[in-house]
Backbone as CSV, one residue per row, in Angstrom:
resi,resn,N_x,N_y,N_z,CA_x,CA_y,CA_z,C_x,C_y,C_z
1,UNK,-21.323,7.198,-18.275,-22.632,6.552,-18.302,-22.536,5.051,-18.073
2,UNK,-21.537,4.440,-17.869,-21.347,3.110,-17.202,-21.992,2.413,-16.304
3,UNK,-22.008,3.108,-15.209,-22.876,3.061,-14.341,-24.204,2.384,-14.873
4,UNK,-25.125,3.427,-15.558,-26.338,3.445,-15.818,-26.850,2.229,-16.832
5,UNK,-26.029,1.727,-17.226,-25.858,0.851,-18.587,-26.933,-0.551,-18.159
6,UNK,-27.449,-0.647,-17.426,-28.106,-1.487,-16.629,-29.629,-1.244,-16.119
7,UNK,-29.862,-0.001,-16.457,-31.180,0.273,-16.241,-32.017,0.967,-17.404
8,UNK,-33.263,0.781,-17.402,-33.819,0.610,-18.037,-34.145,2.312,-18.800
9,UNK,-34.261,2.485,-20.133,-34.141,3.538,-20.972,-34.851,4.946,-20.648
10,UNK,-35.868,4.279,-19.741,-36.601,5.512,-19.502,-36.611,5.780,-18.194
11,UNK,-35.927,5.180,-17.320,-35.129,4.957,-16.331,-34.356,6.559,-16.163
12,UNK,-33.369,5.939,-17.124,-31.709,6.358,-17.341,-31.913,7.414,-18.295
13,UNK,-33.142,8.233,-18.986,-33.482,9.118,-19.541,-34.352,10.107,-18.866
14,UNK,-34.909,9.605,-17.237,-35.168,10.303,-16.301,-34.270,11.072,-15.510
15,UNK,-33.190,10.242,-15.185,-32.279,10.282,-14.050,-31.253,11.485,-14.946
16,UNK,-31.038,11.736,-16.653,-30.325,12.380,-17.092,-30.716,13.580,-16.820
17,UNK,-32.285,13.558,-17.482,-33.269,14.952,-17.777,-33.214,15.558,-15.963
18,UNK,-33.063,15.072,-15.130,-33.149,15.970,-13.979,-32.048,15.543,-13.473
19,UNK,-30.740,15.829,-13.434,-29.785,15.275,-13.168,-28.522,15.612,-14.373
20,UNK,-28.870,17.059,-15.193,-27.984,16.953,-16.648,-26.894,16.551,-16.280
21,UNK,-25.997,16.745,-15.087,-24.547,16.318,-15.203,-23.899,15.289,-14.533
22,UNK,-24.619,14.143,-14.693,-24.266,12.932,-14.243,-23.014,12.831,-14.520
23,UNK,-22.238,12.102,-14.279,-20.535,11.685,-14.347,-19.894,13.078,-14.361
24,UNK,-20.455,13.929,-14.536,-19.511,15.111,-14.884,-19.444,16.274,-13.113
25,UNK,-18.789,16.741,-13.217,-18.874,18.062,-12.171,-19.564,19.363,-12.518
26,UNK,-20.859,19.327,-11.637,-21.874,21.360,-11.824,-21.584,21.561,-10.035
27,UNK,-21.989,22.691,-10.210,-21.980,23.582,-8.973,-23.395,23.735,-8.274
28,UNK,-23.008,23.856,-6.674,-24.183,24.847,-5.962,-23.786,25.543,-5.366
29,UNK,-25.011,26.731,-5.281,-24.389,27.778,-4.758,-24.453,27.756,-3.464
30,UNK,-23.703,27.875,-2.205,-23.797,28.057,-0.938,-23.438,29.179,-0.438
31,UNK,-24.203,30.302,0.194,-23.707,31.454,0.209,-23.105,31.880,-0.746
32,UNK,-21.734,32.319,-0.025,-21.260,32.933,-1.676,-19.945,32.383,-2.004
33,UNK,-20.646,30.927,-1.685,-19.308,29.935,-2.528,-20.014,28.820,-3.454
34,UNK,-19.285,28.751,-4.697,-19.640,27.502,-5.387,-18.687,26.566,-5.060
35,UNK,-19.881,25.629,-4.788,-19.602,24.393,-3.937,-19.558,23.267,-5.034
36,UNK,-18.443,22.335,-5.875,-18.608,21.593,-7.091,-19.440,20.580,-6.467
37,UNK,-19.976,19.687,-7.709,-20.767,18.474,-7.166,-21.168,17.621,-8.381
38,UNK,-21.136,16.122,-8.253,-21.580,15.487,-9.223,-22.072,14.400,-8.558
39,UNK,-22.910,13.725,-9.455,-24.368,12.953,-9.098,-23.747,11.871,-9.350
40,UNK,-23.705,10.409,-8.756,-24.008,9.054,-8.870,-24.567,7.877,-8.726
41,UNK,-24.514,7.394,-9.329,-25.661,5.808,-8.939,-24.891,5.198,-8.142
42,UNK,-25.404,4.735,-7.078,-25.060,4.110,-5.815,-25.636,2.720,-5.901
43,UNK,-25.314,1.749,-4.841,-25.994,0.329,-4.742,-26.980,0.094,-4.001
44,UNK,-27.378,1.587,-3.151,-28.486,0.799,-2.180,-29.500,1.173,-2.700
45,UNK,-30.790,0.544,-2.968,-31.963,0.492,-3.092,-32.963,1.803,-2.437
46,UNK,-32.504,1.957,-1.753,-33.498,3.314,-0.507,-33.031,4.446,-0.485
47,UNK,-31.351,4.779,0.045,-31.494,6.004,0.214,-30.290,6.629,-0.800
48,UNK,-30.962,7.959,-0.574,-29.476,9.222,-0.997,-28.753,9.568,-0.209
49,UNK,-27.559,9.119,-0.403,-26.266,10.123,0.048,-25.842,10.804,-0.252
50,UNK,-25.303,12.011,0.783,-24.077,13.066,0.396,-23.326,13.152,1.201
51,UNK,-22.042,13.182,0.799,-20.533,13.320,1.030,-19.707,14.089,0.057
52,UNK,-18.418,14.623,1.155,-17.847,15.322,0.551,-16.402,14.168,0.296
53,UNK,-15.996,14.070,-0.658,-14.651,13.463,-1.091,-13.579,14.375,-0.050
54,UNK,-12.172,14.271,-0.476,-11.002,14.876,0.109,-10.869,16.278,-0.201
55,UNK,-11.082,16.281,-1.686,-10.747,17.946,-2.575,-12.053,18.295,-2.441
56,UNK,-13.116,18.186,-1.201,-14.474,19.238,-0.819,-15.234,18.996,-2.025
57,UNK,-15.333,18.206,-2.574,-16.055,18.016,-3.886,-17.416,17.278,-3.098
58,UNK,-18.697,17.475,-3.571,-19.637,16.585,-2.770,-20.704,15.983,-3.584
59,UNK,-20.825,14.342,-3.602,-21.518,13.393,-4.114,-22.502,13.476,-3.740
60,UNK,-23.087,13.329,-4.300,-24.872,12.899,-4.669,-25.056,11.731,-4.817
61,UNK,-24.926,10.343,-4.048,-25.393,9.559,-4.575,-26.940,8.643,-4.566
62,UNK,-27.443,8.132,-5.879,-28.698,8.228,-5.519,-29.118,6.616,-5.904
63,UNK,-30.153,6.102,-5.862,-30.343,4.793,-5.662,-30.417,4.569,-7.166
64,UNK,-30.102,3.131,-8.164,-30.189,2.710,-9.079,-31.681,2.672,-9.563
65,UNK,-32.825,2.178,-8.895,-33.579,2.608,-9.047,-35.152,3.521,-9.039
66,UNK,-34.382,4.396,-8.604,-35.358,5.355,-7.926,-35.020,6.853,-8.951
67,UNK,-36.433,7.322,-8.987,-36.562,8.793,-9.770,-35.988,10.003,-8.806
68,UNK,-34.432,9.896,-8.736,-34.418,11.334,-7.589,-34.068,12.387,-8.447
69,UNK,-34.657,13.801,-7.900,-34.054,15.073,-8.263,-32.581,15.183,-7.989
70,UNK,-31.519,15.258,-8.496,-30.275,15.294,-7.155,-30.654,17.029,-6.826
71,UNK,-30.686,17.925,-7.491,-31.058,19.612,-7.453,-32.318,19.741,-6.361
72,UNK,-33.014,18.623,-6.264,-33.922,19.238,-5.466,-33.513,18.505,-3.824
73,UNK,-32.847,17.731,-3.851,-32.045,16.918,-2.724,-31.348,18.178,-1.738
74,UNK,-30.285,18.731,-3.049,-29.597,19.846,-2.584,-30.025,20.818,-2.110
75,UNK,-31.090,21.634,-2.485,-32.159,22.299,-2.292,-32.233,22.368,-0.604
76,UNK,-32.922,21.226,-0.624,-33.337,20.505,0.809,-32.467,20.823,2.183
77,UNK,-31.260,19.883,1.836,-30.410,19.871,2.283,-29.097,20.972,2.520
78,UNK,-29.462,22.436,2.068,-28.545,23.034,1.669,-28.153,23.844,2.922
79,UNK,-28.647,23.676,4.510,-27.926,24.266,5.718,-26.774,23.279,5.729
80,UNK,-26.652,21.660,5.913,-26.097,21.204,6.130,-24.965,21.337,4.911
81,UNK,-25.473,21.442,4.070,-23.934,21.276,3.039,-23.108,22.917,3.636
82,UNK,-23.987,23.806,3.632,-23.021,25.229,4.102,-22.393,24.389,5.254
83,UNK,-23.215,23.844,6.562,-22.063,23.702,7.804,-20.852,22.743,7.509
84,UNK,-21.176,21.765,6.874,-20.112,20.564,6.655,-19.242,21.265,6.008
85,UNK,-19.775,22.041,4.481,-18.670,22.836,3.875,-17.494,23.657,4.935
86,UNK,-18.066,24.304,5.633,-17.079,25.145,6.259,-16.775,24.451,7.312
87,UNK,-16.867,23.266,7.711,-16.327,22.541,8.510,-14.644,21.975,8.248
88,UNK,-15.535,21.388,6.826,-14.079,20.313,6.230,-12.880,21.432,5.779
89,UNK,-13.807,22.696,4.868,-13.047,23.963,4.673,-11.687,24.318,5.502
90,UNK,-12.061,24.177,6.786,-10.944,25.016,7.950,-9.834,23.671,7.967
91,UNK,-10.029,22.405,7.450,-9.362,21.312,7.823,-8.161,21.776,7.674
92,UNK,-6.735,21.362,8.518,-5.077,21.390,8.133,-4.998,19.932,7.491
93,UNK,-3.938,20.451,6.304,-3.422,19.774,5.417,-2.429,18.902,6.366
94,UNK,-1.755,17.785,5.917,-0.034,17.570,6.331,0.489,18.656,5.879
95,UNK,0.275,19.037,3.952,1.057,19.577,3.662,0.655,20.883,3.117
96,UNK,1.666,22.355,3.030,0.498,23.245,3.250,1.197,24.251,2.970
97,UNK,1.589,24.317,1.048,2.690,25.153,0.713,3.734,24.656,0.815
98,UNK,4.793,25.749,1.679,5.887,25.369,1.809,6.706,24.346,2.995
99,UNK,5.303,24.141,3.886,5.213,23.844,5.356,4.955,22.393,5.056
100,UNK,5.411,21.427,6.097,4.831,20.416,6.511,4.865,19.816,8.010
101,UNK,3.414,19.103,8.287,3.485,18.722,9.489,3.807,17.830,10.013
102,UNK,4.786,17.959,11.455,5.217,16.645,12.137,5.166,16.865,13.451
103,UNK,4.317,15.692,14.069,4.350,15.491,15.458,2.987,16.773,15.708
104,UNK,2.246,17.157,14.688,1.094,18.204,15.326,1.918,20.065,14.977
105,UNK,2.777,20.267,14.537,3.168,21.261,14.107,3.900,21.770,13.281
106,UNK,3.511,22.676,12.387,4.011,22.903,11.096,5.514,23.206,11.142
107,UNK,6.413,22.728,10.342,8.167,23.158,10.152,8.103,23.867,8.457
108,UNK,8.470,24.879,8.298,8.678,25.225,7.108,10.032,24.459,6.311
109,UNK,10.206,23.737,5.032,10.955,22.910,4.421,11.694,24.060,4.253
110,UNK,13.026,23.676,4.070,14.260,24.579,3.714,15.385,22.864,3.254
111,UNK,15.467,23.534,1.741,16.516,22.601,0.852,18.250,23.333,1.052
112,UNK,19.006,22.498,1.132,20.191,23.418,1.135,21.025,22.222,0.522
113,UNK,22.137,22.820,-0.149,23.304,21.760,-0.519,24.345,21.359,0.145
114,UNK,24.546,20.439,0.369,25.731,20.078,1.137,26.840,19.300,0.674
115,UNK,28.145,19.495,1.259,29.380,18.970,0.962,29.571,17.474,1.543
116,UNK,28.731,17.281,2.504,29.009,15.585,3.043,28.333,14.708,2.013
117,UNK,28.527,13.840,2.624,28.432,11.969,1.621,27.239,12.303,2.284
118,UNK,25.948,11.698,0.536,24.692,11.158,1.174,23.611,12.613,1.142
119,UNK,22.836,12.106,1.711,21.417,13.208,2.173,21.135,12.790,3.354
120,UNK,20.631,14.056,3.602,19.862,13.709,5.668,18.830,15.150,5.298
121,UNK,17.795,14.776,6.550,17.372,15.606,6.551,16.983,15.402,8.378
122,UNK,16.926,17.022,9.008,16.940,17.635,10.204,16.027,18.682,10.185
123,UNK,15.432,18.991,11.564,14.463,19.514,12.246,15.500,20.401,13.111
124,UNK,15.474,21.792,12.618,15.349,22.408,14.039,14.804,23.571,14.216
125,UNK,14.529,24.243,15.141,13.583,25.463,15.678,12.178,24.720,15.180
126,UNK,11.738,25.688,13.995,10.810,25.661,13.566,10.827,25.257,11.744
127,UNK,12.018,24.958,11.623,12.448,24.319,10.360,12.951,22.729,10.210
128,UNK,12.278,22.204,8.912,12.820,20.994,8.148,14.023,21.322,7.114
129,UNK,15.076,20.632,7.240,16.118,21.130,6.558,16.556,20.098,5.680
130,UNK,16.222,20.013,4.489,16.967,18.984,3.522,18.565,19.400,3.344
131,UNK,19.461,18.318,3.656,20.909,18.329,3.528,20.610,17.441,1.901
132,UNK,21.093,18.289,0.539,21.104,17.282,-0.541,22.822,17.180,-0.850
133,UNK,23.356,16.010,-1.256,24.436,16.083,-2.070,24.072,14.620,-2.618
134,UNK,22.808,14.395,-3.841,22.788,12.758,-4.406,21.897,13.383,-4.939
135,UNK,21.346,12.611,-6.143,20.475,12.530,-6.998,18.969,12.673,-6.734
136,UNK,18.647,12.063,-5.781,17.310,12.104,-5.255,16.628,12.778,-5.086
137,UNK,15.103,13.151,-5.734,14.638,14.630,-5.931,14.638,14.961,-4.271
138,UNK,14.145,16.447,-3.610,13.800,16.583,-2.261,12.368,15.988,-1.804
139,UNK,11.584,16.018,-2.296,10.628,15.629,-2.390,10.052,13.819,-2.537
140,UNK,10.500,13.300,-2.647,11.157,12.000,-2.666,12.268,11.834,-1.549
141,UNK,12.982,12.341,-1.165,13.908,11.944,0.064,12.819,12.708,1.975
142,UNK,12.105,13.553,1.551,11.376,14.039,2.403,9.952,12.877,2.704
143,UNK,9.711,12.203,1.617,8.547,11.375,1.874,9.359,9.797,2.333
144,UNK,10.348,9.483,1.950,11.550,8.307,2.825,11.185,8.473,4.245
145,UNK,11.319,9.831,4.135,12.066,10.053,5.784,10.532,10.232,6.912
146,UNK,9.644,10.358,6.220,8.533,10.214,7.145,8.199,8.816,7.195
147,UNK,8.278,8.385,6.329,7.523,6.490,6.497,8.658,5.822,7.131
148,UNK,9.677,6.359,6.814,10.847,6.026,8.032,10.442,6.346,9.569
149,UNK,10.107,7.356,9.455,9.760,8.170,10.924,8.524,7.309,11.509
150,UNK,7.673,7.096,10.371,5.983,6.725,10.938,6.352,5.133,11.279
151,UNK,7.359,4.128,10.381,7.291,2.997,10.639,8.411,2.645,12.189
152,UNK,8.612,3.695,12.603,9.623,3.461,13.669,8.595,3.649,14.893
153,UNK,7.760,4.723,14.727,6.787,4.903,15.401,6.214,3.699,15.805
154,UNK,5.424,3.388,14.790,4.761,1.763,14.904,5.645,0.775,15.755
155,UNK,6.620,0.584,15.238,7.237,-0.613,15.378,7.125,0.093,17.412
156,UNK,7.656,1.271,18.054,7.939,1.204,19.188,6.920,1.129,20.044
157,UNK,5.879,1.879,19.380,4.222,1.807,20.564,2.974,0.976,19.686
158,UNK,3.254,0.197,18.553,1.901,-0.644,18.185,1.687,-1.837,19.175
159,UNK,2.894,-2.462,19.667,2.950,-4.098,20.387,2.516,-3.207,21.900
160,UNK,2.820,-2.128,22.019,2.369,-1.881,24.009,1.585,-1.640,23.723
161,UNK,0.338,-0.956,22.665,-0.830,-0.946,22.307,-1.771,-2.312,22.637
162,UNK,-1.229,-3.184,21.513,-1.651,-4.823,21.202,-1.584,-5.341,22.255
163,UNK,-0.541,-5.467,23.064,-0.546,-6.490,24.310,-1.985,-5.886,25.616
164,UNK,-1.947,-4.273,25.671,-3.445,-4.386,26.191,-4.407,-4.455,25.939
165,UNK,-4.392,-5.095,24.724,-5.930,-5.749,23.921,-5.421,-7.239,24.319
166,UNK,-4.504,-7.128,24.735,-4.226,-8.941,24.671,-4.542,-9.952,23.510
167,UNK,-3.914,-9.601,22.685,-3.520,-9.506,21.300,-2.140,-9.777,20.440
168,UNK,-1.872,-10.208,18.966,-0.434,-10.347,19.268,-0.909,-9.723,17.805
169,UNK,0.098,-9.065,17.371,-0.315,-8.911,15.638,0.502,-9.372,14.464
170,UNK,-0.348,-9.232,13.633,-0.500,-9.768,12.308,1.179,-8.969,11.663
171,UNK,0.399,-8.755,10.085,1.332,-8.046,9.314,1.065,-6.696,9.493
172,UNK,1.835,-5.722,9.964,2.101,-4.295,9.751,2.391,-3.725,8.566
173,UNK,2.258,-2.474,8.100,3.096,-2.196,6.683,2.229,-0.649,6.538
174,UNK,3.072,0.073,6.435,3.525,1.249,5.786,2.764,1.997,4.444
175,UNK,1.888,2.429,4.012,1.563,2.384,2.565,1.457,3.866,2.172
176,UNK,1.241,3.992,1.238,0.636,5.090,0.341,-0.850,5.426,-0.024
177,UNK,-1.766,5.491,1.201,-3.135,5.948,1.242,-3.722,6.688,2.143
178,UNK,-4.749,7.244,1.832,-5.175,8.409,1.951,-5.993,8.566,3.277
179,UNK,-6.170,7.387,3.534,-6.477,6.849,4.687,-5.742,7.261,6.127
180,UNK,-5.685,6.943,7.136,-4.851,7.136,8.089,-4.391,5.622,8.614
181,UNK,-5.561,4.960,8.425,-5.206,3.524,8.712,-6.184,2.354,8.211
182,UNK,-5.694,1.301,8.463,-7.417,0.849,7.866,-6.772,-0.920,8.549
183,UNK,-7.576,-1.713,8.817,-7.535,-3.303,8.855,-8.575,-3.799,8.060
184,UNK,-7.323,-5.217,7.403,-7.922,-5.794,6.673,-8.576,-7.043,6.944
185,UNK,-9.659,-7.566,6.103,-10.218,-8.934,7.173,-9.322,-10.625,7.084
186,UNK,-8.187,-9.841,6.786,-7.260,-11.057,7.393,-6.238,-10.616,8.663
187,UNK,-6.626,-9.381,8.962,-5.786,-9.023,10.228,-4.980,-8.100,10.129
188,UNK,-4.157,-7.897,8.713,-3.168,-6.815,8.356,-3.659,-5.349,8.889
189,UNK,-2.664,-4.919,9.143,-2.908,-3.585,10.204,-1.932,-2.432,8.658
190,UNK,-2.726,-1.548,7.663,-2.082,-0.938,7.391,-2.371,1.028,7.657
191,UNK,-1.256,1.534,7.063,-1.302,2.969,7.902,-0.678,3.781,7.288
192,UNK,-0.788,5.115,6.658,-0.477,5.903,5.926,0.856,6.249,6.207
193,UNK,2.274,6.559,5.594,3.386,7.187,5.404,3.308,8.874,6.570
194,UNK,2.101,9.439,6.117,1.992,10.649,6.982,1.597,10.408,8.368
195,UNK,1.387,9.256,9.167,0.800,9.178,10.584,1.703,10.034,10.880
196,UNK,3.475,9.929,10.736,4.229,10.885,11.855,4.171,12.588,12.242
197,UNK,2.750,12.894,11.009,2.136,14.128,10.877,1.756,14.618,12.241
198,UNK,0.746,13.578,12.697,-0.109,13.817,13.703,0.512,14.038,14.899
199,UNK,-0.075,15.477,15.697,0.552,14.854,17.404,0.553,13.483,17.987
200,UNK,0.805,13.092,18.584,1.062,11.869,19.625,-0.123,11.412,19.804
201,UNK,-0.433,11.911,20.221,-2.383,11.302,21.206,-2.791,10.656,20.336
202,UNK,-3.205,11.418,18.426,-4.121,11.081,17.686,-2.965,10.293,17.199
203,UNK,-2.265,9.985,16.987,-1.342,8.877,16.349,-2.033,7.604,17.140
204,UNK,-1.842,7.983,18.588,-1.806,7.057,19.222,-3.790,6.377,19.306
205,UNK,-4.277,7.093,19.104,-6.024,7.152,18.594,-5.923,5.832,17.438
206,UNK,-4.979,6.646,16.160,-5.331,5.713,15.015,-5.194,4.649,15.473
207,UNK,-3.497,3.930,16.260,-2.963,2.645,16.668,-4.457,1.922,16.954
208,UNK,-5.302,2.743,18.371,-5.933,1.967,18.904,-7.469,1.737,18.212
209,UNK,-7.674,2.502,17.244,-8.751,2.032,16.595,-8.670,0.930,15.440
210,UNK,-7.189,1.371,14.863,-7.313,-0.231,14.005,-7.160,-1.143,14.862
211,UNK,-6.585,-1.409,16.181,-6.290,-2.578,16.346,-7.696,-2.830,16.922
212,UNK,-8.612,-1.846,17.338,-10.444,-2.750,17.595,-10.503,-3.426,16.342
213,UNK,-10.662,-2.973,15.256,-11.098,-3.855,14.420,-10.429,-5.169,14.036
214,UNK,-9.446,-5.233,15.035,-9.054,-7.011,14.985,-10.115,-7.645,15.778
215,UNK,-11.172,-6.845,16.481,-12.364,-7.506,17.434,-13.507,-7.825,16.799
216,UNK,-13.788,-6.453,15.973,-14.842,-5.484,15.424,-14.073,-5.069,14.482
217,UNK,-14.669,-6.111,13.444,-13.830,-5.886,11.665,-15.249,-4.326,11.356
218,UNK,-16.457,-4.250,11.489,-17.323,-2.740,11.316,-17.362,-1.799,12.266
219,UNK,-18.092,-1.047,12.353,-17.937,-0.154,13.387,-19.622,-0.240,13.499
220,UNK,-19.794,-1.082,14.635,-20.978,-1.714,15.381,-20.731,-0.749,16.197
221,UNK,-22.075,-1.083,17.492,-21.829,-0.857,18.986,-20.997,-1.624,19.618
222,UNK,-20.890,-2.549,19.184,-19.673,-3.280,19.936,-17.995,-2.766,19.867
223,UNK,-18.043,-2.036,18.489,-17.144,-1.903,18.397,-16.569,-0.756,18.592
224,UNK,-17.333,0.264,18.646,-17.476,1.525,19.601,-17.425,1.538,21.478
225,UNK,-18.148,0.328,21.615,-17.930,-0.088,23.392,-16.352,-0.363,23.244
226,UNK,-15.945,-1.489,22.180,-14.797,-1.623,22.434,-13.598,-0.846,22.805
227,UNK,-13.881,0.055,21.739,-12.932,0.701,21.186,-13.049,2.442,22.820
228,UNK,-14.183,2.323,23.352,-14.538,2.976,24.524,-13.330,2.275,25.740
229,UNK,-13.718,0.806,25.878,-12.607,0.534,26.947,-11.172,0.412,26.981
230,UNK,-10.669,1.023,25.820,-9.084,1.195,25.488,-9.144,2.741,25.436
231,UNK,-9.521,3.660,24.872,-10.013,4.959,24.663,-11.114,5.721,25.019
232,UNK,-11.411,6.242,26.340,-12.201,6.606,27.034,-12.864,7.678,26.054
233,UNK,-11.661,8.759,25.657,-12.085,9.973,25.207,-12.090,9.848,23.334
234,UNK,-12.304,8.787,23.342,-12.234,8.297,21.711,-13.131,9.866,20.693
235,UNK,-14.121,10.480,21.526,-14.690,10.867,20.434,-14.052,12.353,20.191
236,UNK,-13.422,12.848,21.717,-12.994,13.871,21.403,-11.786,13.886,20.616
237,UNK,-11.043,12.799,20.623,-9.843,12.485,19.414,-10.404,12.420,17.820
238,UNK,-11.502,11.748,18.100,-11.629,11.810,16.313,-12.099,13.013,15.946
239,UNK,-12.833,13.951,16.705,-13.631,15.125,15.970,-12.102,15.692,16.017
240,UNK,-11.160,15.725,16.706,-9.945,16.374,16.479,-9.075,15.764,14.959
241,UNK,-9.192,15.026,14.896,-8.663,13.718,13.826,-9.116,14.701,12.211
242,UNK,-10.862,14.936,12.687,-11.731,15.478,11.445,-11.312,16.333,10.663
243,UNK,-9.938,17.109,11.309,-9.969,18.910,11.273,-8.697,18.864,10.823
244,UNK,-7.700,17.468,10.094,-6.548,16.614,9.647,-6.796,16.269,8.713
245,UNK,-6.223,16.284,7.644,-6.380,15.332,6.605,-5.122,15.366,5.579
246,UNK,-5.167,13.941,5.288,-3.644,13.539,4.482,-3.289,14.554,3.281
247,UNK,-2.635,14.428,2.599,-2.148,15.198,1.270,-2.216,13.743,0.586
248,UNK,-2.835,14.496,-0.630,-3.219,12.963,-1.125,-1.910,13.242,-2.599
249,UNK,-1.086,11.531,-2.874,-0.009,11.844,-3.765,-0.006,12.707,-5.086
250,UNK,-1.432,12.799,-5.799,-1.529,13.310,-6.821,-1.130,14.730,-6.860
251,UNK,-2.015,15.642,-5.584,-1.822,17.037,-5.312,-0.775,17.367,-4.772
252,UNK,0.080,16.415,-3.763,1.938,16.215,-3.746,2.173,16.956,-4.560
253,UNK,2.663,15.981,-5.896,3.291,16.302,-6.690,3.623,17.679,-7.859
254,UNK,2.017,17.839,-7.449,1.664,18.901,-7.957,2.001,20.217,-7.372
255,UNK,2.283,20.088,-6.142,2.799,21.569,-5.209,4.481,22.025,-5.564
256,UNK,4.468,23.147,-5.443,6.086,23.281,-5.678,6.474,23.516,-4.023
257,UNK,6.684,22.425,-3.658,6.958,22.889,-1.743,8.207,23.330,-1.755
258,UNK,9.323,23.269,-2.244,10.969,23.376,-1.955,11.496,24.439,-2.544
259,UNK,12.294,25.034,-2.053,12.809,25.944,-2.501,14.776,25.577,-2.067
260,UNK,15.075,25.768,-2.857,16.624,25.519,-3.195,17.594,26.794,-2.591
261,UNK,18.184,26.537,-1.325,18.838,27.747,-0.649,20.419,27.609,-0.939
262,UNK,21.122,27.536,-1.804,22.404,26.707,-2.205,23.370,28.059,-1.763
């Protein structure tokens, strides 16, 4: 109830009474799936939004001060939550069980022990192969080796990117978000550990959309024209982009991906 702490009693005794599960997670029914959902106070003055978070969860958010139903919103709106639902639904993970993706196609992880100095890990056929002989969980030496992979990436095609923006760049860097990429408004170009997930093309998509926003810090028309004369087919990459989405660290950790072939 934090949020609400700011508006006025009969306000915030409206917004409860039709709205019982503010901060908390209730369901709707969509066909014949319950779809979770919880209601929030938002900053804009006018309208309601809905979105779905990462884990398909979908917000309600509604103006600070305005009397909305969120139940009768849903109501309303409830073709579009079925299509979006089963949209985001079909999305591929990076990670996905026992599988993870690189370069656009799944390798099933396979742990094995080994007698040499060190850890490595190798790709072949259709397998990721952890070589362990050190301390280091697999799981932890498997997430090294992609931000290894993704920052090598960068480093070889971000500057032939940049130079045909005619451009020179900033700080690069590697991170841990959920994001795929993002620029900041001092120029920093950062980019998720999993880019080396993606096939090529859409790797090469993300490169060229953060670096518009060294032009076009929002996503204006300008920055859509922009981002048009470096990337012709920009839109058919992102609706491809849509149907992707990161493994976010919490649910990582939480998977048992490895299995120990000793």
């Amino acid at each position: 109830m934090k949020q609400l702490s700011s508006l006025s009693e009969g306000l915030m005794n409206f917004i409860v009474r039709h709205n019982p599960r503010v901060g908390a997670v209730a369901t709707v029914t969509v066909g014949d799936i319950e779809v979770p959902y919880h209601v929030k106070v938002g900053k804009s003055s006018k309208y309601v939004h809905l979105r779905f978070t990462q884990d398909l969860q979908l917000e309600v958010v509604i103006p600070p001060n305005a009397r909305v139903d969120a139940r009768s919103v849903l109501e309303k709106k409830h073709a579009w939550i079925e299509r979006k639902y089963g949209e985001l639904s079909s999305r591929r993970c990076v990670f996905d069980a026992g599988s993870i993706m690189h370069k656009g196609r799944y390798l099933e992880i396979s742990v094995v022990s080994s007698s040499n100095e060190g850890d490595e890990i190798e790709t072949k056929n259709d397998k990721l192969i952890i070589h362990m002989n050190g301390t280091k969980e697999p799981l932890s030496l498997l997430k090294d080796w992609m931000r290894n992979a993704t920052l090598e990436l960068l480093t070889k095609e971000l500057p032939i990117y940049a130079a045909r923006f005619g451009t020179s760049l900033g700080n690069v860097s590697v991170k841990n978000t959920k994001r795929w990429g993002y620029c900041t408004k001092d120029g920093d170009l950062i980019f998720t550990w999993q880019l080396i997930a993606l096939p090529d093309r859409l790797a090469k998509y993300i490169m060229i959309h953060e670096l518009t926003h060294l032009f076009e810090f929002n996503h204006s028309k300008r920055f859509w024209a922009k981002l048009a004369s470096m990337c012709p087919d920009y839109k058919e990459q992102q609706h491809a982009l849509n149907n992707i989405c990161t493994t976010k660290s919490a649910d990582l950790n939480a998977y048992e991906l490895l299995n120990l072939d000793c």
